[in-house]
N, C-alpha and C positions, 0 to 999 in steps of 0.2 A: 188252492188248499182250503178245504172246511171242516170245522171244527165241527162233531158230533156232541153234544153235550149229553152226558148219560146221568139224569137228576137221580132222586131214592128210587128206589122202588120201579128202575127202570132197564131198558138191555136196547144197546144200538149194536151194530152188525154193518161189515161193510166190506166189499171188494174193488174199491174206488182207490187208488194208491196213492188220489193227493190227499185225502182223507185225514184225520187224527179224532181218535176218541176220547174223552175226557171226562171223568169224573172229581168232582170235588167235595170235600170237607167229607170225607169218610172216618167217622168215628168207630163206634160198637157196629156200623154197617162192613159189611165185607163187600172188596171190588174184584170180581173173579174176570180174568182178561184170561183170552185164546188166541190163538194163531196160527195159519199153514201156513208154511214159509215156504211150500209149492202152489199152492194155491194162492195165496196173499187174500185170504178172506182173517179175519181180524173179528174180538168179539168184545162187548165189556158188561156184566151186567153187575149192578151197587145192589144187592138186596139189605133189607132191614134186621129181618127175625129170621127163626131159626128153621121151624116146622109150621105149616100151613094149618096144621090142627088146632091151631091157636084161635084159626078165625077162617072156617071155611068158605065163608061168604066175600072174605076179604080175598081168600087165595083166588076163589074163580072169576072176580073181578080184575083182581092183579097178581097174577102167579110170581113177575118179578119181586115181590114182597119177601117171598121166602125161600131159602136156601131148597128146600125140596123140590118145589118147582120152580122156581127160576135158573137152577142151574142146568137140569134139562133142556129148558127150553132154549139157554144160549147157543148148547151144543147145536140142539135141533136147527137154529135160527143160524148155524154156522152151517152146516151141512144143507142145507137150503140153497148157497151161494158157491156147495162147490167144496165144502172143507171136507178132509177125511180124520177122523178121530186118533189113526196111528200115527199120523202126522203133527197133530195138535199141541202146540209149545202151551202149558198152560204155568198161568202168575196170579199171586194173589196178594192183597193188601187191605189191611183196614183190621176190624177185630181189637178195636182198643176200649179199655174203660175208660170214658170220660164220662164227667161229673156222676162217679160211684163209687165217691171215699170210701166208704165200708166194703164196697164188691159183694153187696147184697143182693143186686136184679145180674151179674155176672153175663152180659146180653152178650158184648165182645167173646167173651168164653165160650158161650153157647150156639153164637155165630161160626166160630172156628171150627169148635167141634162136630157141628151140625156138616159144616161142606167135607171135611177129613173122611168122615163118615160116609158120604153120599160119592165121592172121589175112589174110595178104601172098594166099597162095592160095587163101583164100576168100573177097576182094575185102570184108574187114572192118577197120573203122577204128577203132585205139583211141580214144574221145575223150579221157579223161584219164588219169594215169599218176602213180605215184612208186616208182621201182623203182630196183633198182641203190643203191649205196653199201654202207654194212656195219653198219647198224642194223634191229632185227627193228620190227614193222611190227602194229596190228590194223587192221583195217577192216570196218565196218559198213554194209550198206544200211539203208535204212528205204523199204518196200514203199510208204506212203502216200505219201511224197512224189518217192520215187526219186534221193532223195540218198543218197551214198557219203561219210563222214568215215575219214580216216586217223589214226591214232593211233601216232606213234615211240616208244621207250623212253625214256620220263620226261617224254614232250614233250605238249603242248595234242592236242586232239582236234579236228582241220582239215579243211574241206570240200577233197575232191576232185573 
């Protein structure tokens, strides 16, 4: 069994079924996780910010940076190994305000809304979720079976 670790700003992909993907300490970042559960290819990418337009030099060094392009790019990084998109269980977690007492930069919010968006027009449906509120966040896949557990700060480690 090997642990993928998926840091910020990053997207691991795998068709290996001893495999397990893992992100950790997801704040205002969102963790978009996939799955064919005929295929058993598995996806996870933590993006930062919202829109690429923010910092175009940034997106074309690292497109996982941002919900516009990094979320294509998991699909695309799925379908590479073999995934089919009508097939694709997809989970999402993260999109929390931490340290923004006022919800004056609202990044979490803007994270959310940004992939809802990008999901909305390309006729994809989240299946399950835990986003939003103001606790950081891990979440794991596990490639053999195609389960997603979320993990809160200090809290049990819960099927998503």
């Amino acid at each position: 069994m090997s642990d993928l670790i998926v840091g910020i700003s990053d997207i691991k992909v795998s068709n290996n079924a001893g495999d397990v993907i893992i992100t950790y300490a997801l704040g205002s970042c969102i963790g978009i996780v996939v799955f064919d559960p005929i295929a058993k290819v598995g996806g996870m990418l933590h993006y930062m910010l919202p829109e690429s337009s923010l910092d175009q030099n940034k997106a074309r060094e690292n497109p996982e940076m941002f919900a516009d392009t990094g979320i294509p790019l998991l699909f695309k990084s799925c379908y590479k190994l073999g995934a089919d998109k009508k097939r694709m269980v997809v989970k999402a977690a993260g999109g929390a305000s931490i340290l923004d007492d006022t919800n004056f930069f609202r990044i979490g919010q803007k994270n959310i809304m940004a992939m809802r968006k990008i999901f909305w027009k390309n006729n994809v449906m989240i299946d399950k979720e835990d986003i939003g509120l103001n606790y950081n966040r891990t979440v794991r896949l596990e490639i053999s079976t195609g389960k997603v557990f979320v993990r809160t700060s200090g809290g049990e480690m819960k099927e998503l």
